[in-house]
Residue, then its C-alpha position, 0 to 999 in steps of 0.5 A: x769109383x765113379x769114373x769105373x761105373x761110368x765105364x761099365x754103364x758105357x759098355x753094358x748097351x755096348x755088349x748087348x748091341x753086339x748080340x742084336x747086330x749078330x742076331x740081325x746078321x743071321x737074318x741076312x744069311x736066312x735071306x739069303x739061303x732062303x732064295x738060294x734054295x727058294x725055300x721060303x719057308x725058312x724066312x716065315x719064322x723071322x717075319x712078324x705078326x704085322x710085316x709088310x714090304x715094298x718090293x723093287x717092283x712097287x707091290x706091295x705085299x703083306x704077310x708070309x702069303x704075301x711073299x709067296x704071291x710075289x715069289x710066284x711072280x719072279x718065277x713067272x717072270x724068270x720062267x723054267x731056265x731062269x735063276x736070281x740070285x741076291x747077296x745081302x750088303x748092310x750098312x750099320x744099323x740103328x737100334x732105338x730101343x726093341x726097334x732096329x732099323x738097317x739099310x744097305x744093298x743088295x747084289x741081285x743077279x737075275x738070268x731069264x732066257x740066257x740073260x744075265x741082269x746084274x744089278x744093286x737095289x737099295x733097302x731099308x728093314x725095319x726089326x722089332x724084338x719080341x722076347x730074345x728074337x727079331x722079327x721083321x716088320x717092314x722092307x723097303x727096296x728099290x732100284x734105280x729107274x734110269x740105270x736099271x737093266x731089268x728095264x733095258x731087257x724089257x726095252x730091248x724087248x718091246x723094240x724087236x717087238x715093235x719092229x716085227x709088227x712094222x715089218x708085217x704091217x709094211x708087208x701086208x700093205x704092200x701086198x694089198x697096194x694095187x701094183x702098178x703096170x709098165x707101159 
């Protein structure tokens, strides 16, 4: 008899954790429709009272009117023609009490003036359950700085830039330099 109220006390935490695993689920694929669609509005509901975020960038935001902020940002950087795209990747998630803390990948895919940038962030969410419901309390994200192709692109960019500038700068000198006669 002991043995079969162990057995159910070990599974009872186990059965409950499958739920909060699938609830944590459908926040990913809220994410993920949310930038699809770039609707954000769907992810105000899972975001908690106190959320914040630090973006792959280093902002870092607060609350719903913070996402928005930084949303505008992306699409400045995109501009008209330009599309991101993310695919959530987690890892297993720890659950300490009302407290979930997940991490994992995230597949991104950024096209910016007929560019593709493909890359892998890192990402650490921190959940907190309020009533029968998740919230998010905290994100974390980040991207290699070496192996990073959003910097390269902007590398490329400052490079043509710099070679434009030498290149003027090399033709009004030699436009301003006194030329020398044949004798």
């Amino acid at each position: 008899m002991k043995t079969l109220l162990l057995v159910i006390a070990l599974c009872l935490p186990l059965s409950a954790n499958e739920q909060d695993k699938d609830a944590l689920r459908n926040l990913r694929s809220v994410y993920e429709k949310a930038i699809a669609e770039r609707n954000l509005e769907l992810l105000k509901p899972h975001l908690a009272p106190d959320f914040t975020a630090v973006m792959i960038t280093a902002d870092e935001i607060t609350g719903y009117d913070g996402i928005l902020g930084y949303w505008k940002k992306v699409e400045d950087f995109l501009g008209e023609d330009g599309t991101y795209q993310v695919s959530i990747d987690p890892d297993d998630t720890i659950f300490e009490g009302n407290i979930a803390i997940a991490k994992g990948r995230a597949k991104e895919q950024v096209v910016r003036s007929g560019k593709h940038l493909d890359f892998t962030s890192k990402w650490t969410a921190i959940a907190r359950k309020e009533g029968d419901a998740w919230k998010v309390v905290r994100i974390q994200a980040s991207i290699d700085p070496i192996e990073n192709p959003i910097i390269t692109a902007l590398q490329g960019y400052q490079q043509w830039l710099i070679g434009l500038v030498a290149l003027l700068g090399g033709l009004i000198i030699g436009r301003l330099l006194p030329r020398r006669k044949k004798a």
